[in-house]
C-alpha positions in Angstrom: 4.6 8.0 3.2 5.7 11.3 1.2 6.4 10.5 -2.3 5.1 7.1 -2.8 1.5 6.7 -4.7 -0.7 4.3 -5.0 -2.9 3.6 -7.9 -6.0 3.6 -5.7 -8.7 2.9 -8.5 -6.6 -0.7 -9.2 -6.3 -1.1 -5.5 -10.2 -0.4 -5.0 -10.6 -2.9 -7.6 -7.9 -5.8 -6.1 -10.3 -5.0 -2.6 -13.0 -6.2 -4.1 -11.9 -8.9 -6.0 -11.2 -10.4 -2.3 -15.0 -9.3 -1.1 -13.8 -6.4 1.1 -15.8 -3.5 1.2 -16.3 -0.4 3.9 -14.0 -0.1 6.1 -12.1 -3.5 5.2 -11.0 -2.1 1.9 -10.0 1.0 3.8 -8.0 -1.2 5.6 -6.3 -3.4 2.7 -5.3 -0.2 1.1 -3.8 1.2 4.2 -1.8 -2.0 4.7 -0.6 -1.8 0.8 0.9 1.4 1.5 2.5 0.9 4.8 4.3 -1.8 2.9 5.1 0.3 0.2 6.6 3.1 2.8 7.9 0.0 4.9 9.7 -1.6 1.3 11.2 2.0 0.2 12.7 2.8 3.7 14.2 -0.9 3.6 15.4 -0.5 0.3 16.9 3.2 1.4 19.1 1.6 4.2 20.5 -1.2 1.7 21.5 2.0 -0.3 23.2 3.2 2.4 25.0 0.4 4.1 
């Protein structure tokens, strides 16, 4: 996940926005920037191929 950020103060604020607090914003976040790491590695291998 090197290199990518994540504007965490907007992201706090989208968690709430869908009632998640504690641990299931903690979650949302995490699964944001999986899919940010998962999008730029996909993006990488179009690059490549």
């Amino acid at each position: 996940m090197a290199g990518l950020t994540l504007d965490i103060a907007g992201a706090l604020a989208a968690a709430r926005e869908f009632s998640a607090t504690g641990w299931a914003a903690a979650e949302l976040l995490l699964a944001i920037r999986i899919g940010m790491t998962e999008g730029a590695t996909a993006r990488r291998e179009g690059e490549t191929t």
